[in-house]
C-alpha positions in Angstrom: -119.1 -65.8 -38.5 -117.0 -66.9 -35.6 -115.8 -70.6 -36.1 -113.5 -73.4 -34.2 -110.9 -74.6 -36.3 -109.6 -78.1 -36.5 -106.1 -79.5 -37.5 -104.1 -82.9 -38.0 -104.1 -85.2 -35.4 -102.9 -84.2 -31.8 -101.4 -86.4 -29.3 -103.4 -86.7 -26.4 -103.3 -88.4 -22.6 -106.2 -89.6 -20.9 -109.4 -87.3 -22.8 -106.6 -84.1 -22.3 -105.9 -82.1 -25.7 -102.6 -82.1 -26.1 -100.7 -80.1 -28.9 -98.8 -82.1 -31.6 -94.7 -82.6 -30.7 -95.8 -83.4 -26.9 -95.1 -86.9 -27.1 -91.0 -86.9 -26.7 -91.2 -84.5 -23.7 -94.2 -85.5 -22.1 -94.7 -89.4 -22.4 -91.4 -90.1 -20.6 -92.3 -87.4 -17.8 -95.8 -89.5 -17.0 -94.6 -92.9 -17.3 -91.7 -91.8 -15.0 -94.6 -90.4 -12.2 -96.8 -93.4 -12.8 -93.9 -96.1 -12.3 -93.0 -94.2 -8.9 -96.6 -93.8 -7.8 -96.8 -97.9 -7.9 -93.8 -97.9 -6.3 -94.0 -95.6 -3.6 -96.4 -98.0 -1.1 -93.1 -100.4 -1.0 -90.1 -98.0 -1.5 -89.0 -95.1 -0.1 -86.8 -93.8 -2.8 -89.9 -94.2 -5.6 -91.9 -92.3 -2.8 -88.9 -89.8 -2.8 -89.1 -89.9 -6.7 -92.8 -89.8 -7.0 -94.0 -86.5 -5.8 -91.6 -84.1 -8.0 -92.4 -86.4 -10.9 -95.9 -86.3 -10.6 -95.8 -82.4 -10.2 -93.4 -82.4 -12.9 -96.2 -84.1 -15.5 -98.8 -82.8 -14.2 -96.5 -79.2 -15.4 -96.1 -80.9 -18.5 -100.1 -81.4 -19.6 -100.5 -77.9 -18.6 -97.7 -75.8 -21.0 -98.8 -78.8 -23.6 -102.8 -78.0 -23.6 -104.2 -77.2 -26.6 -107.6 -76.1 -26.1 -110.0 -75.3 -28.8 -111.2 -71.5 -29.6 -113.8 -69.9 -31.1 -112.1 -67.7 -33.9 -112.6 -64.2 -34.0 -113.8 -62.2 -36.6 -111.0 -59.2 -37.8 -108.5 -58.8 -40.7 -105.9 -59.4 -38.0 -105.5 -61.6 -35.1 -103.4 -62.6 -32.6 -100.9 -65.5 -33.4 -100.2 -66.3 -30.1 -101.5 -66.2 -26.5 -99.2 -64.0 -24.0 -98.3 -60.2 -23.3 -97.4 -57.8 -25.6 -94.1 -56.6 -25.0 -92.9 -54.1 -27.7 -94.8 -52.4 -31.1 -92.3 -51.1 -33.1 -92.4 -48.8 -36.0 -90.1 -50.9 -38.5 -87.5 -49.0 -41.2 -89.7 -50.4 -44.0 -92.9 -48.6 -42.7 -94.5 -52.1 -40.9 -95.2 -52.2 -37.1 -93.8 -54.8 -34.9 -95.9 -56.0 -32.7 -94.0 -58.5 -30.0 -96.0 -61.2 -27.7 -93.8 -62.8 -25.4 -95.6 -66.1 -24.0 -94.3 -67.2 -20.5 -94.3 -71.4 -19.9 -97.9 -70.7 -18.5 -99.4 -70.0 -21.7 -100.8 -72.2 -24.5 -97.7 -72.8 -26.9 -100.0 -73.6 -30.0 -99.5 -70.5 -32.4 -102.4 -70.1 -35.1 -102.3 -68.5 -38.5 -103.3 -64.8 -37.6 -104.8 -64.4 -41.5 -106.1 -66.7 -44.2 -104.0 -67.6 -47.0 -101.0 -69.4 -48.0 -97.9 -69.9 -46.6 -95.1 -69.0 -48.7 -91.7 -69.6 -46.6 -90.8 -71.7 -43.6 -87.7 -70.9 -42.3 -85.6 -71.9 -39.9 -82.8 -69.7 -38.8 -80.0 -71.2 -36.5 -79.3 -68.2 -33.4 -78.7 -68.2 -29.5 -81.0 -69.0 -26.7 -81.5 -66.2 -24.5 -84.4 -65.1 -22.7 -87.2 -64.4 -24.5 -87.9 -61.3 -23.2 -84.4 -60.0 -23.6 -83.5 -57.4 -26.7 -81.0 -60.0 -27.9 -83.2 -63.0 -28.4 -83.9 -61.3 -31.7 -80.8 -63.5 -32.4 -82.2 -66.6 -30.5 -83.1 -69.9 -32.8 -86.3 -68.9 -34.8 -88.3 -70.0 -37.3 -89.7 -67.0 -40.1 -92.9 -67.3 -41.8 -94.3 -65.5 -44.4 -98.5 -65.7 -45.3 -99.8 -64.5 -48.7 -103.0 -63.2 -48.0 -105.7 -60.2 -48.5 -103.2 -57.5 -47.0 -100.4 -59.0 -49.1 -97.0 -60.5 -47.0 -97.8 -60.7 -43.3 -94.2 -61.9 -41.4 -94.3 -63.9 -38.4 -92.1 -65.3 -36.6 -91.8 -68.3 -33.3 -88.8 -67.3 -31.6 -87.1 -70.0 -29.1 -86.3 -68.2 -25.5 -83.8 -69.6 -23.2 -85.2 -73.2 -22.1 -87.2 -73.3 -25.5 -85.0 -75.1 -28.4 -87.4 -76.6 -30.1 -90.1 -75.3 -32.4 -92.1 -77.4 -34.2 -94.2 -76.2 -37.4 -96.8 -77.9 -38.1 -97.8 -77.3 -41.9 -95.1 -76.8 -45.1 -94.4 -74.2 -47.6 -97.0 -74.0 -49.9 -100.5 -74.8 -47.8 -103.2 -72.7 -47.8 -104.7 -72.2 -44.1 -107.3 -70.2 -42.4 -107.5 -67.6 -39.8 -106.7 -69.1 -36.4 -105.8 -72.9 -37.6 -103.2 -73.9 -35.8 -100.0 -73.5 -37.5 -96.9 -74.5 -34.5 -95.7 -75.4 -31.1 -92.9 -73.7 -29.5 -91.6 -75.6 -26.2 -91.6 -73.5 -23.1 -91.5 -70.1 -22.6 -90.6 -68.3 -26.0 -92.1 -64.8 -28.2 -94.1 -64.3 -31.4 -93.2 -61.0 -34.2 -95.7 -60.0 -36.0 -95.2 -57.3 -38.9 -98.1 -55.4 -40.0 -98.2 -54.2 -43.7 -97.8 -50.4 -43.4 -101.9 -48.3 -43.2 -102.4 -50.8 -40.9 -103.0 -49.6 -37.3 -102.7 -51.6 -34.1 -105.6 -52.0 -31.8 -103.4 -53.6 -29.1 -101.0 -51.7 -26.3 -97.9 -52.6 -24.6 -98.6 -55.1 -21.5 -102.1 -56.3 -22.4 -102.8 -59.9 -22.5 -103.7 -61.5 -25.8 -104.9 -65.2 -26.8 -104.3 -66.9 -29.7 -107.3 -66.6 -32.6 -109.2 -64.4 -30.0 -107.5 -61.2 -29.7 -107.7 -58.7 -32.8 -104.8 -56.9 -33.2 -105.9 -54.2 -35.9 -108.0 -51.4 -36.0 -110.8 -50.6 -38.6 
């Protein structure tokens, strides 16, 4: 049965879900709009100030949403919200399949299987665009899930504004389908490597959302 899935505390700003690792880029942004806003009736420079900064934050609580979803049910799902941009037959027999998430998605990736996680790493790389062949070498972080259809890979690859990626659980927790597992800041691309048998229900340029969109077939 379809369920919502809960996590650790977020941060949050006035009743708005916010996803955890917000705080350093967003707080400054809105105290920065709401200083100028007082401002603005006696100064003309705080007036000058006050209208990109509010735009600015009011940008910032929407790439740092976090809305809650109603899991669906499927052996596979999608880790991230976006387009897919590539599937690619790998040398090993896996498929590829490549969501690149623009800065007006959600940035929250979810687990797209139950089971553990096995490896967290970071890998030190470049920061090209995201959509580019060569951010296969941007700064990434590589997971690996054992679950029902053995080692799934994924992997939260940072895209040319995006230099941060925060996980959110360690090496060694057990998670389920579509909990929230990280946060990558701005626009940025999610791998995922089916195990080979497995056959992709998804095509090149169609949207997907996190925890909603299966990506298998039957």
């Amino acid at each position: 049965m379809p369920h919502s899935q809960t996590s650790a505390p977020r941060d949050s700003l006035a009743g708005v879900r916010l996803a955890r690792g917000a705080s350093p880029w967003l707080l400054p942004t809105v105290a920065t709009a709401a200083v100028s806003l007082l401002r603005a009736r006696r100064s003309g420079a705080a007036k000058a100030v006050a209208v990109p900064a509010t735009a600015l934050a009011a940008g910032m609580l929407w790439f740092f949403r976090d809305p809650e979803r109603e899991i669906t049910r499927g052996r596979v799902i999608s880790p991230a919200d976006g387009v897919v941009q590539s599937i690619m037959p790998w040398k090993d027999g896996r498929t590829r399949v490549a969501i690149f998430m623009s800065p007006l998605n959600v940035h929250v990736n979810r687990a797209p299987l139950s089971g553990t996680v096995t490896s967290v790493e970071h890998v030190p790389g470049g920061f090209v665009p995201a959509f580019n062949k060569e951010s296969e070498n941007n700064e990434r972080v590589v997971w690996h899930f054992d679950t029902e259809l053995g080692d799934i890979e994924m992997i939260q690859i940072a895209g040319a504004v995006a230099r941060r990626i925060v996980p959110y659980v360690p090496q060694g927790t057990k998670v389920e389908q579509g909990e929230r597992v990280g946060l990558i800041r701005f626009g940025s691309r999610v791998d995922l490597y089916l195990p080979e048998g497995v056959e992709v229900d998804v095509e090149v340029g169609q949207k997907t959302v996190a925890g909603v969109t299966r990506i298998d077939r039957d």
